[in-house]
N, C-alpha and C positions, 0 to 999 in steps of 0.2 A: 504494500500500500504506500502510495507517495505522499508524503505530507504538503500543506502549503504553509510555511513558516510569516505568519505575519509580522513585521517589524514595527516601531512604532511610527514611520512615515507611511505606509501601507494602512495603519489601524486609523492613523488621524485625518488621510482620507476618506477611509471608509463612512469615518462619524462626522466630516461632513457635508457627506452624500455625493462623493467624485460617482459620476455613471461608469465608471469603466471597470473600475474598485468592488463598486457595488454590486453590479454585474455579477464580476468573476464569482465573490464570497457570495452567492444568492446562489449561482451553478457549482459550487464545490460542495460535497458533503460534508455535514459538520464537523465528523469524524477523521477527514482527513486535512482541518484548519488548524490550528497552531500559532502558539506565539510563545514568547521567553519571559523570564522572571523579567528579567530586564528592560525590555516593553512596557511592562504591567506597572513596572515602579517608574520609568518615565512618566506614562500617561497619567499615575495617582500625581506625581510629584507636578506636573505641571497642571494641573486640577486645580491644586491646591494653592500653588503659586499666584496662576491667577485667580482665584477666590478669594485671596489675602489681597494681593493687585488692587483688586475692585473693591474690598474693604476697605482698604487704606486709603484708594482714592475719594471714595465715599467720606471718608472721616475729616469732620471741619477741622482740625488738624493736620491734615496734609498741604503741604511737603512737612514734615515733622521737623521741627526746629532747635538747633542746640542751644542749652545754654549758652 
């Protein structure tokens, strides 16, 4: 069985919505899709990233100022 190793440029077109991307992983069995730990912590860490991102800029505090 051949796997298809999804990478996290691969994954973060899939999530948002490349046709070609989309495509492919919709005709490949589930079974034979694929990704690394290291994908997985990319895509959580830059989640998060920008969720912090958008909090911060959201904060009447922003740009945060030193003493």
């Amino acid at each position: 069985m051949k796997l298809w190793v999804l990478d996290t440029d691969m994954l973060t077109l899939w999530l948002r919505g490349h046709d070609t991307i989309t495509a492919r992983i919709v005709a490949t069995p589930p079974q034979q899709l694929a990704t690394t730990i290291i994908t997985v912590e990319e895509l959580l860490l830059r989640g998060l990233d920008q969720n912090m991102t958008s909090k911060t800029k959201d904060s009447p505090n922003f740009p945060a100022t030193s003493p």
